[in-house]
TORMISE-229120 format. One record per atom (N, C-alpha, C, O): residue number from 1; atom name; x, y, z. Coordinates in nm, 2 decimals, m for minus. Layout:
// residues N
{pos = NUM; site = CA; x = X; y = Y; z = Z} $
...
***
This chain:
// residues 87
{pos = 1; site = N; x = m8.47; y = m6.61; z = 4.18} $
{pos = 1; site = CA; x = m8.50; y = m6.53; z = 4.06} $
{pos = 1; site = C; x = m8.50; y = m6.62; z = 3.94} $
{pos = 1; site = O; x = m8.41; y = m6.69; z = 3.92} $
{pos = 2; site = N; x = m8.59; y = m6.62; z = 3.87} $
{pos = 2; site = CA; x = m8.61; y = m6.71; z = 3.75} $
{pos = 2; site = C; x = m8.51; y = m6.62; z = 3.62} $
{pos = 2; site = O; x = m8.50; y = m6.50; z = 3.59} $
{pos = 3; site = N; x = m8.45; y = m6.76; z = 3.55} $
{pos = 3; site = CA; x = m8.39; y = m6.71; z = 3.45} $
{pos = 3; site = C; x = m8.43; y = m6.77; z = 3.32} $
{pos = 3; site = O; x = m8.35; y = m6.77; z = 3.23} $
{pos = 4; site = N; x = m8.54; y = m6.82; z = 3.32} $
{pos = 4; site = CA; x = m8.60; y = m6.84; z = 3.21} $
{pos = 4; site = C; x = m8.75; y = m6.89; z = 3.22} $
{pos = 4; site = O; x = m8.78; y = m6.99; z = 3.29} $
{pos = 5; site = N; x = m8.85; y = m6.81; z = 3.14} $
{pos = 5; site = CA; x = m8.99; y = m6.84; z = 3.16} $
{pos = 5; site = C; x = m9.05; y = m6.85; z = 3.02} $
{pos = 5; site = O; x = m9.01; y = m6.83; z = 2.91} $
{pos = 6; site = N; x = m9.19; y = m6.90; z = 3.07} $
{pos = 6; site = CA; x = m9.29; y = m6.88; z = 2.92} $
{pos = 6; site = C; x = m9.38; y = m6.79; z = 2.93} $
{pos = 6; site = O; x = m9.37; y = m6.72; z = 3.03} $
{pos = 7; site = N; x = m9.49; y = m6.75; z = 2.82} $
{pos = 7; site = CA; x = m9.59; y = m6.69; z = 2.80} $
{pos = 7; site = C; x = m9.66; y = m6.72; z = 2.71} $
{pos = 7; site = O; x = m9.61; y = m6.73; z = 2.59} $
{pos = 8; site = N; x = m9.81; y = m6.73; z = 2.73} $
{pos = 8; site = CA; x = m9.92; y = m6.74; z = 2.61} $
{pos = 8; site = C; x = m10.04; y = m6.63; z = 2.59} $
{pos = 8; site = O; x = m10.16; y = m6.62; z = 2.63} $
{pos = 9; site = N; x = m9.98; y = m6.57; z = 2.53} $
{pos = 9; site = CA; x = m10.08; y = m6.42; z = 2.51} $
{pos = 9; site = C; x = m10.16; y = m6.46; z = 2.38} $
{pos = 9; site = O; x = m10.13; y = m6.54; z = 2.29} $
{pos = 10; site = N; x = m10.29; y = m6.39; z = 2.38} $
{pos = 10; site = CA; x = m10.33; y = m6.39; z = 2.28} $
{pos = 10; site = C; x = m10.36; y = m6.21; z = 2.18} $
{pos = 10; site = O; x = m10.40; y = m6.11; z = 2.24} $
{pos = 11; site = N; x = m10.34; y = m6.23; z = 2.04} $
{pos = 11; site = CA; x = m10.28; y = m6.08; z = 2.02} $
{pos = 11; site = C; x = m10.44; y = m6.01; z = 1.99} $
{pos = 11; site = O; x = m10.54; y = m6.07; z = 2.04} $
{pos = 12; site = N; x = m10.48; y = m5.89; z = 1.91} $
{pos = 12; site = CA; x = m10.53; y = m5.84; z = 1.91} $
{pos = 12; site = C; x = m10.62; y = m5.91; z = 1.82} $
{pos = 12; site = O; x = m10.73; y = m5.93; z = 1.85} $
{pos = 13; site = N; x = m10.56; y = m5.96; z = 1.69} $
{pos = 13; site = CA; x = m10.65; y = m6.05; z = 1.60} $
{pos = 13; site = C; x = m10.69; y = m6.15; z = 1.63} $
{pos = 13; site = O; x = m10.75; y = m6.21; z = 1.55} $
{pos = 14; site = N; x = m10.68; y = m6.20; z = 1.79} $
{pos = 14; site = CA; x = m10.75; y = m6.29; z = 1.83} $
{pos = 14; site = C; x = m10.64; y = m6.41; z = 1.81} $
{pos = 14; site = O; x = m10.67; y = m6.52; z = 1.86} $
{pos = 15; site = N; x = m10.54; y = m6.41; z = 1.75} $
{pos = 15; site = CA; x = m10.43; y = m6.56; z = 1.78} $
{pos = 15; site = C; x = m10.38; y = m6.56; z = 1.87} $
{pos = 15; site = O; x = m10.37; y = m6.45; z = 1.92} $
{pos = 16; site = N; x = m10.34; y = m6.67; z = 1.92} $
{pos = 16; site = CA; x = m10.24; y = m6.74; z = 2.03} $
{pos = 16; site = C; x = m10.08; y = m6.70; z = 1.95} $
{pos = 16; site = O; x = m10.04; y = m6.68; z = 1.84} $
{pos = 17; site = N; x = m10.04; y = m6.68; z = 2.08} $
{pos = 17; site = CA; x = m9.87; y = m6.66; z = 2.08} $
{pos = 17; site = C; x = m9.82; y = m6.73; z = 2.18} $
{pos = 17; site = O; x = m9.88; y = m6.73; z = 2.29} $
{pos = 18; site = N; x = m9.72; y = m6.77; z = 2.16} $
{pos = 18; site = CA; x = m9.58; y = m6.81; z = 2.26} $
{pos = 18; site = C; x = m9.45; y = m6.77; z = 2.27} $
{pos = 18; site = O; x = m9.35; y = m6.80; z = 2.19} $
{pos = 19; site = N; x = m9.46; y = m6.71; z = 2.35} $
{pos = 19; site = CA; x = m9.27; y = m6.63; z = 2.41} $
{pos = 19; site = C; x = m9.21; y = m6.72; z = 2.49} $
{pos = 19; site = O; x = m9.27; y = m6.79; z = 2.57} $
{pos = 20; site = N; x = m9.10; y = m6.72; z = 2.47} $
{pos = 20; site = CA; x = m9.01; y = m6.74; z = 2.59} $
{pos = 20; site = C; x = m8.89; y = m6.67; z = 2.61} $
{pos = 20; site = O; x = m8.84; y = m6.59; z = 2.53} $
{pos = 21; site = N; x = m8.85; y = m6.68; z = 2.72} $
{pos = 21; site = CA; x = m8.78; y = m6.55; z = 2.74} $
{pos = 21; site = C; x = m8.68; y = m6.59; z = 2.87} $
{pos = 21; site = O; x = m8.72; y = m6.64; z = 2.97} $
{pos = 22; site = N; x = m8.51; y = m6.53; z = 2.81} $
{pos = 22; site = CA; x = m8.44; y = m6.59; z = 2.93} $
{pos = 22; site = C; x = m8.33; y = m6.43; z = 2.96} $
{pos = 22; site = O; x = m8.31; y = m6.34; z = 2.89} $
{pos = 23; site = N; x = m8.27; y = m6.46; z = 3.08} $
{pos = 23; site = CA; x = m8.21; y = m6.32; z = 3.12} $
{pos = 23; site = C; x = m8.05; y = m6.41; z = 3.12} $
{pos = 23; site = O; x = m7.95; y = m6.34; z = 3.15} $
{pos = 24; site = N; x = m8.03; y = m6.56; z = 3.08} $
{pos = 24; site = CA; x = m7.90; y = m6.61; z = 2.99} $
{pos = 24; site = C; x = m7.87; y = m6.57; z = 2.90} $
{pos = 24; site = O; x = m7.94; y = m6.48; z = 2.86} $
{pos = 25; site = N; x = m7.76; y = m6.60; z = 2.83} $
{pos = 25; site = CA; x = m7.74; y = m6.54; z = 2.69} $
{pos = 25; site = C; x = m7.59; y = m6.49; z = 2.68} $
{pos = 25; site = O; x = m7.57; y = m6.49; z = 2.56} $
{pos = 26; site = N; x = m7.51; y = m6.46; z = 2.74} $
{pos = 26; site = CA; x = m7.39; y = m6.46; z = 2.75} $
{pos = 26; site = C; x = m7.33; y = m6.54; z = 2.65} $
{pos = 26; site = O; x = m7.39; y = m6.63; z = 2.61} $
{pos = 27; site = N; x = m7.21; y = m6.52; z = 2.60} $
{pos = 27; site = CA; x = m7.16; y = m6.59; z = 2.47} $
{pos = 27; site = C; x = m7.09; y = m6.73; z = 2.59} $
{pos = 27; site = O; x = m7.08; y = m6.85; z = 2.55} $
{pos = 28; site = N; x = m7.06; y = m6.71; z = 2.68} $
{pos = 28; site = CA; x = m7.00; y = m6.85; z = 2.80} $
{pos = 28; site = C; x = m7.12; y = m6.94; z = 2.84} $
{pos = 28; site = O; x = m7.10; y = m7.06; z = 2.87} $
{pos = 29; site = N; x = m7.27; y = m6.87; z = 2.84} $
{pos = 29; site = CA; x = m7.38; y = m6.95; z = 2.85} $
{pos = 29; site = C; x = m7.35; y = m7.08; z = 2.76} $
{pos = 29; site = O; x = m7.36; y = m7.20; z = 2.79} $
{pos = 30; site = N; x = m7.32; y = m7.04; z = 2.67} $
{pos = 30; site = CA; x = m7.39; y = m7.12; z = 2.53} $
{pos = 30; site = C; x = m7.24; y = m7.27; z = 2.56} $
{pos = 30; site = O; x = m7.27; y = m7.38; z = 2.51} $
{pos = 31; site = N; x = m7.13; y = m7.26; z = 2.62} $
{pos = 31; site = CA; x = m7.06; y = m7.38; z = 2.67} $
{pos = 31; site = C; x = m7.12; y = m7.47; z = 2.73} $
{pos = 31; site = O; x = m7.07; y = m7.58; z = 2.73} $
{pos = 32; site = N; x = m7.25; y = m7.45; z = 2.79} $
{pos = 32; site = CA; x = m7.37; y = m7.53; z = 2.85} $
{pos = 32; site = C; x = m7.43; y = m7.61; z = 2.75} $
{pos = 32; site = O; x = m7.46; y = m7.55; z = 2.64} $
{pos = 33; site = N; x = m7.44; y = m7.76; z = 2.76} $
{pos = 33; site = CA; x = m7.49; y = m7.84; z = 2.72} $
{pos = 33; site = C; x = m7.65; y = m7.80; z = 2.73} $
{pos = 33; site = O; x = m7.72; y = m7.76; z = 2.65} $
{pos = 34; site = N; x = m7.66; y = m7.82; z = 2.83} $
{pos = 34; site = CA; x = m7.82; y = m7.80; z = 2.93} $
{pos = 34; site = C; x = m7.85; y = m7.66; z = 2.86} $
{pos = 34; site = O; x = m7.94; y = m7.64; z = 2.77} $
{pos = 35; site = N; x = m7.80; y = m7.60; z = 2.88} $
{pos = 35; site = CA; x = m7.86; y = m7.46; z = 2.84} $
{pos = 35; site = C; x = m7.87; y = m7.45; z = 2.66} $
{pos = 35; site = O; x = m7.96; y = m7.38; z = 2.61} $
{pos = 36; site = N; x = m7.80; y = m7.52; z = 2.58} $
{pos = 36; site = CA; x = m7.83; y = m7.51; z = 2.49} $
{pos = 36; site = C; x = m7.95; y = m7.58; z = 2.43} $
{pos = 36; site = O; x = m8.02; y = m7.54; z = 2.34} $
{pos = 37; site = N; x = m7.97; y = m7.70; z = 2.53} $
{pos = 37; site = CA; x = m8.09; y = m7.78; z = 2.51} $
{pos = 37; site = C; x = m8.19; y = m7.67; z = 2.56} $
{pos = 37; site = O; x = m8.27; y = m7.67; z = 2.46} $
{pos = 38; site = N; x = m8.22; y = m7.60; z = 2.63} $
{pos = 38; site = CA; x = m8.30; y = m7.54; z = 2.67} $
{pos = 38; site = C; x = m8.35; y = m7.46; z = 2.55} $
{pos = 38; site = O; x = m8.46; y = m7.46; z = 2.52} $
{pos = 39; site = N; x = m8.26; y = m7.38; z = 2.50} $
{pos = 39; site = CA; x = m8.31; y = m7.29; z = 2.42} $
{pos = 39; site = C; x = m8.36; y = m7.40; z = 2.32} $
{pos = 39; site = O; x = m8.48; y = m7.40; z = 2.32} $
{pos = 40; site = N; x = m8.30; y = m7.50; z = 2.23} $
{pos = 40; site = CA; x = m8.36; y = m7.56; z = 2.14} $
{pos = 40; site = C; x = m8.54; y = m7.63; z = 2.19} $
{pos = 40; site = O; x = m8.65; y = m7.63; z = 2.12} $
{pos = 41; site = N; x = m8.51; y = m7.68; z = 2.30} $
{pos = 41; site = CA; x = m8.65; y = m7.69; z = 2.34} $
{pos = 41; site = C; x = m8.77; y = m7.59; z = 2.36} $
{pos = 41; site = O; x = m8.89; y = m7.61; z = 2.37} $
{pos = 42; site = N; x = m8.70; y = m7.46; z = 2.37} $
{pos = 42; site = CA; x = m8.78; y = m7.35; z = 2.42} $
{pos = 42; site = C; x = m8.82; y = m7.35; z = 2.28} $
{pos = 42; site = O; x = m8.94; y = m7.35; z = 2.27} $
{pos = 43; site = N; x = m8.74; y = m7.36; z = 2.15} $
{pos = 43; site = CA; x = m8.84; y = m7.38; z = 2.02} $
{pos = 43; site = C; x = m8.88; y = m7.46; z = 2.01} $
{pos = 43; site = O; x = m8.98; y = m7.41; z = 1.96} $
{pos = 44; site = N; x = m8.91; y = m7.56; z = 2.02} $
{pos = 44; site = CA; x = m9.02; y = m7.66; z = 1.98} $
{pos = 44; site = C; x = m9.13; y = m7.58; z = 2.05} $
{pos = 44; site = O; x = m9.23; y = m7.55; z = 1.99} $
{pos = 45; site = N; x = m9.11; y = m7.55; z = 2.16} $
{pos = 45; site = CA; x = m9.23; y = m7.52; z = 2.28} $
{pos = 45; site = C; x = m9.30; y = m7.42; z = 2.19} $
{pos = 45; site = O; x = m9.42; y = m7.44; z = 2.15} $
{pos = 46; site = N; x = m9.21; y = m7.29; z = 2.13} $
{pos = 46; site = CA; x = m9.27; y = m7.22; z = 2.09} $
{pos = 46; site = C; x = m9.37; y = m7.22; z = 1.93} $
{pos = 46; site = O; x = m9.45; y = m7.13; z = 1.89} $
{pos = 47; site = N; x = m9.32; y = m7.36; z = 1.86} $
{pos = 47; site = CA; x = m9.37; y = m7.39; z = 1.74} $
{pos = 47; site = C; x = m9.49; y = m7.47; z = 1.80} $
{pos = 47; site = O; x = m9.58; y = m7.49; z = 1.72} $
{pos = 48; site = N; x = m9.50; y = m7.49; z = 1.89} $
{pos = 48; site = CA; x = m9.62; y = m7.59; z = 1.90} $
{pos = 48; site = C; x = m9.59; y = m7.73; z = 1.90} $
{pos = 48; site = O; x = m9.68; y = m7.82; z = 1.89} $
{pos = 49; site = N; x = m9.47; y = m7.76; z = 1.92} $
{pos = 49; site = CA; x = m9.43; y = m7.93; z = 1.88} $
{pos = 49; site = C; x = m9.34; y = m7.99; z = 1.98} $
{pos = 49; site = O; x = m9.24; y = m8.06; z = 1.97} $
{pos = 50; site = N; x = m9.43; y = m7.93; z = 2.12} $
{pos = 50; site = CA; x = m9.35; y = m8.00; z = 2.23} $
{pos = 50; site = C; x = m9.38; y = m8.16; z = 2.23} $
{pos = 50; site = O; x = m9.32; y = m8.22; z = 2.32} $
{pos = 51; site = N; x = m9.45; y = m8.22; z = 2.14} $
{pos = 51; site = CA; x = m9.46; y = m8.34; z = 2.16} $
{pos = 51; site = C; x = m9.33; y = m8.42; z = 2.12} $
{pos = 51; site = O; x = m9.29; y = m8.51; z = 2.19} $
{pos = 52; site = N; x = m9.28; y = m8.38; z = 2.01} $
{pos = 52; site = CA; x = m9.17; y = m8.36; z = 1.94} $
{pos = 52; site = C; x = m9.01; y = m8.34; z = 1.97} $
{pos = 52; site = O; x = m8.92; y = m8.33; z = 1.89} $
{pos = 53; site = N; x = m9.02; y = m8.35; z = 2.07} $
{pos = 53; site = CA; x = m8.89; y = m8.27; z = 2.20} $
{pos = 53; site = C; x = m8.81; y = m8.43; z = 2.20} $
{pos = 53; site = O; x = m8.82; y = m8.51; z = 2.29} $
{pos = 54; site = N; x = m8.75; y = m8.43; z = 2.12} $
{pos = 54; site = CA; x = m8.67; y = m8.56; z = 2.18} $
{pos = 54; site = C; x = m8.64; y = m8.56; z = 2.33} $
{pos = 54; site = O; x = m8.63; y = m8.47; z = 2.40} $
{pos = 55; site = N; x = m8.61; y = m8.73; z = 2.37} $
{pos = 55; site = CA; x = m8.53; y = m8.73; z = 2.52} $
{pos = 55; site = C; x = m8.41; y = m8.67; z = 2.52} $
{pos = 55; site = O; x = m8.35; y = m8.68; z = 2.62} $
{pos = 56; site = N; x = m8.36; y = m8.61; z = 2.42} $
{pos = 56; site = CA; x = m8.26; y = m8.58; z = 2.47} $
{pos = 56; site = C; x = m8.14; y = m8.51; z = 2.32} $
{pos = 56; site = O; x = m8.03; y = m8.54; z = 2.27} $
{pos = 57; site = N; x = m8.25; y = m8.41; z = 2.29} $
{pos = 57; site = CA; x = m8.16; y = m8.30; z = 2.12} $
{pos = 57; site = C; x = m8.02; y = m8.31; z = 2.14} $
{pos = 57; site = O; x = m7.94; y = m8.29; z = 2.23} $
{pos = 58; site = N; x = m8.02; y = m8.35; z = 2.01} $
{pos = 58; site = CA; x = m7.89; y = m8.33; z = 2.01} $
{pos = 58; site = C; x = m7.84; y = m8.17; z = 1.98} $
{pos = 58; site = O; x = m7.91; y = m8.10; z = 1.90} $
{pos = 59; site = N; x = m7.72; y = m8.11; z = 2.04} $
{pos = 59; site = CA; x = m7.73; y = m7.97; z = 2.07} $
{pos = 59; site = C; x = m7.57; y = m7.94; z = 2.09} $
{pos = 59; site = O; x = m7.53; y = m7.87; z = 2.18} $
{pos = 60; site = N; x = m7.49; y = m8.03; z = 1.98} $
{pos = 60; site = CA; x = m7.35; y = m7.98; z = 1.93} $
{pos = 60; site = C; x = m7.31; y = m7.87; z = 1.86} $
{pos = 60; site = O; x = m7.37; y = m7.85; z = 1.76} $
{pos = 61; site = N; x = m7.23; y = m7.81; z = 1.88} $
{pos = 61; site = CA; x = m7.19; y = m7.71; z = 1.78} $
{pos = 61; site = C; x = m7.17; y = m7.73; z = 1.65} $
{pos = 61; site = O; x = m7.13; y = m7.85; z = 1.64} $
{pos = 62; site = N; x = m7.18; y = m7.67; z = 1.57} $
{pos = 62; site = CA; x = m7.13; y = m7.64; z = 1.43} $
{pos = 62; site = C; x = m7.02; y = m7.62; z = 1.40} $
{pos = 62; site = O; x = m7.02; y = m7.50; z = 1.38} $
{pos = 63; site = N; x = m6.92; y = m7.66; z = 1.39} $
{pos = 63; site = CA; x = m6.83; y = m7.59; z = 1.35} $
{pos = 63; site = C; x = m6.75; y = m7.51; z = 1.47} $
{pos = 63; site = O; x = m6.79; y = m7.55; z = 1.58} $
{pos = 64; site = N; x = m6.68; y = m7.44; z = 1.46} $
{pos = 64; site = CA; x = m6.58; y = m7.41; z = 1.64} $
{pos = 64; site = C; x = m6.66; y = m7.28; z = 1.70} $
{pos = 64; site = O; x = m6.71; y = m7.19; z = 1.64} $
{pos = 65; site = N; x = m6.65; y = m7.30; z = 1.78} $
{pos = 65; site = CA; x = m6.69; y = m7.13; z = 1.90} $
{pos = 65; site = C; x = m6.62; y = m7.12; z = 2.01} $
{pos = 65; site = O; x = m6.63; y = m7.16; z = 2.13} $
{pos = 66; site = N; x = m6.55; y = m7.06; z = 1.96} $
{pos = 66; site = CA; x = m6.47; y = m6.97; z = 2.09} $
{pos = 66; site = C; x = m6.51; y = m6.82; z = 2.07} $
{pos = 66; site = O; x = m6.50; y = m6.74; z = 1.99} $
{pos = 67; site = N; x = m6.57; y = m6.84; z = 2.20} $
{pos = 67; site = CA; x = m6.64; y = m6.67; z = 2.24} $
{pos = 67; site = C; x = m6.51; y = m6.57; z = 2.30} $
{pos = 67; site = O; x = m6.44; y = m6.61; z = 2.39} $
{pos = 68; site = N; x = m6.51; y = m6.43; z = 2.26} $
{pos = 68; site = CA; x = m6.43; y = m6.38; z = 2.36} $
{pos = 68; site = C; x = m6.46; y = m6.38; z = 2.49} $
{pos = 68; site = O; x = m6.57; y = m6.41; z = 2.53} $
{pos = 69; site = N; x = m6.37; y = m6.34; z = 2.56} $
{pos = 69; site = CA; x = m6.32; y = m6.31; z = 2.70} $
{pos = 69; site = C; x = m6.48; y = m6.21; z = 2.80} $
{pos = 69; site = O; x = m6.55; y = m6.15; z = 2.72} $
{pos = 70; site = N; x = m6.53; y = m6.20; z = 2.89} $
{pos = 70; site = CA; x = m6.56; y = m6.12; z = 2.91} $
{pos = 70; site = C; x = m6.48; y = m6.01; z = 3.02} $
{pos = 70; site = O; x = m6.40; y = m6.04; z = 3.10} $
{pos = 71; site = N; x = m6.52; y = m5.87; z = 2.99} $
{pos = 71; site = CA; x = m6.48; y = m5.79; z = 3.03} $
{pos = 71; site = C; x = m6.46; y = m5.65; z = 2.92} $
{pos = 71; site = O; x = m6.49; y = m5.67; z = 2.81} $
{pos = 72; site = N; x = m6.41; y = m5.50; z = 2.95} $
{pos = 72; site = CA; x = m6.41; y = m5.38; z = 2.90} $
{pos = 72; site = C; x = m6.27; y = m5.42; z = 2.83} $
{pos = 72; site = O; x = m6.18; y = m5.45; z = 2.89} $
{pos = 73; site = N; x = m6.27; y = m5.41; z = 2.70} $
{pos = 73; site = CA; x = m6.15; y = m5.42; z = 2.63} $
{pos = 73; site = C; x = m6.07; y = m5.54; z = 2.59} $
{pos = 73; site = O; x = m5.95; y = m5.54; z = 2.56} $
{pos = 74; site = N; x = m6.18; y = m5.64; z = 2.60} $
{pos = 74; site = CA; x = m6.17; y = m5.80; z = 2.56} $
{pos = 74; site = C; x = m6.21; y = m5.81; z = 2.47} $
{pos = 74; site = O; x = m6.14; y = m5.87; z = 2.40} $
{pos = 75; site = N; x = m6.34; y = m5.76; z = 2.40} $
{pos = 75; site = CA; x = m6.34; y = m5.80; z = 2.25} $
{pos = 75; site = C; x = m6.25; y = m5.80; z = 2.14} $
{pos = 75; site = O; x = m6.15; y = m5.73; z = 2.14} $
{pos = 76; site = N; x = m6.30; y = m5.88; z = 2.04} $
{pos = 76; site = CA; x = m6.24; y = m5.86; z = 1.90} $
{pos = 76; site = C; x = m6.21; y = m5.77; z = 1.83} $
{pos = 76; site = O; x = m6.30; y = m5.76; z = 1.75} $
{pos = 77; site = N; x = m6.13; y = m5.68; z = 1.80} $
{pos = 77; site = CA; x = m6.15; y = m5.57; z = 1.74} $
{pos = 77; site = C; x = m6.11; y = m5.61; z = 1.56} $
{pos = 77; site = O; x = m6.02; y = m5.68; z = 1.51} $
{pos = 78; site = N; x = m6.22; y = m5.54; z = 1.52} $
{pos = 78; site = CA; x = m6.25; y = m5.56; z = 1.33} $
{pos = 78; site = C; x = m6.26; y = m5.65; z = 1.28} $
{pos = 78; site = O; x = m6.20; y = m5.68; z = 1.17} $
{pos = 79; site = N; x = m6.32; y = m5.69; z = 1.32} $
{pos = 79; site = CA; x = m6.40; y = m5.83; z = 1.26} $
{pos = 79; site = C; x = m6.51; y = m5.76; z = 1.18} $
{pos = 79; site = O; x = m6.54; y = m5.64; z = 1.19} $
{pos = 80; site = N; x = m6.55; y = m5.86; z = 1.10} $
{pos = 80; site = CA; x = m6.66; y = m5.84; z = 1.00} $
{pos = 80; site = C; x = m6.77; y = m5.93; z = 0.99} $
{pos = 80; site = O; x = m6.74; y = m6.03; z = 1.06} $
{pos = 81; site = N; x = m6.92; y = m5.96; z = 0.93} $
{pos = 81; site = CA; x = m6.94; y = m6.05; z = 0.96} $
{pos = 81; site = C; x = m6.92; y = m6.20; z = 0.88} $
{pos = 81; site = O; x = m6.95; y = m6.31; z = 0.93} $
{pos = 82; site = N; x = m6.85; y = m6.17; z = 0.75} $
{pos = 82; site = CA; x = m6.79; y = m6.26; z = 0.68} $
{pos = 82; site = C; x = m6.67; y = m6.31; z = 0.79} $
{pos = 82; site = O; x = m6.60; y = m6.39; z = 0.72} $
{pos = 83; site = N; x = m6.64; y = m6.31; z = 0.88} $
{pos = 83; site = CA; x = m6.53; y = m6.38; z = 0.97} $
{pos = 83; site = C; x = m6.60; y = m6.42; z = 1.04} $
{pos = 83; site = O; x = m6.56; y = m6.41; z = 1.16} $
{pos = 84; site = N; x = m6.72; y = m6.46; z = 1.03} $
{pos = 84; site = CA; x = m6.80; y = m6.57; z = 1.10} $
{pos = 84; site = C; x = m6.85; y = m6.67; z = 1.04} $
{pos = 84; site = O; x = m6.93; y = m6.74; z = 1.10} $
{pos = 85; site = N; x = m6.80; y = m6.69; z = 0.92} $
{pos = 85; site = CA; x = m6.90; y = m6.77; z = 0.85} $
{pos = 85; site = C; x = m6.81; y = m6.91; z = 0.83} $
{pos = 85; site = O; x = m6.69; y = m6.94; z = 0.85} $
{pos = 86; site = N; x = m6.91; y = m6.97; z = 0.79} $
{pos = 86; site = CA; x = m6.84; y = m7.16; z = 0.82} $
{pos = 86; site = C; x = m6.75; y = m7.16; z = 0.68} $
{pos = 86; site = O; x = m6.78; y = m7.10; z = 0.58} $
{pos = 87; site = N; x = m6.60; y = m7.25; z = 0.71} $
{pos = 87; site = CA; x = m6.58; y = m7.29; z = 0.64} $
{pos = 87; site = C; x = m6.64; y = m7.35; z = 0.49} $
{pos = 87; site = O; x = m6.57; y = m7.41; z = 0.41} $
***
């Protein structure tokens, strides 16, 4: 089963488009080195500037991420979205 693909449609005005599109995404995905590179590469791909793709993005966090827990009754309760924002 593929968990991440491309696509190049072109729309009704006659432009090119590029999607990509993954069934990842989990807030524990993103502990993935690889998978983060992936997504950042999947943008270049989709700007047009895969030439551009370094050997190897750098693809550190910002600042801290600790995701919650998964499961029914693991989230955060009352948060806002100013409690996400960077120091």
């Amino acid at each position: 089963m593929p968990v991440a693909w491309t696509k190049t449609y072109t729309g009704e005005k006659g432009k090119t488009t590029r999607v990509f599109t993954t069934t990842m995404g989990h807030s524990f995905d993103l502990h993935s080195e690889g998978f983060r590179r992936l997504l950042v590469n999947a943008c270049y791909w989709a700007l047009e500037m895969e030439e551009q793709i370094p050997p190897k993005s750098k693809v550190d966090f910002v600042g801290q991420y600790k995701p919650n827990k998964i499961g029914m009754g693991k989230h955060a309760r009352g948060l806002t979205p100013s409690d996400h924002e960077l120091p």
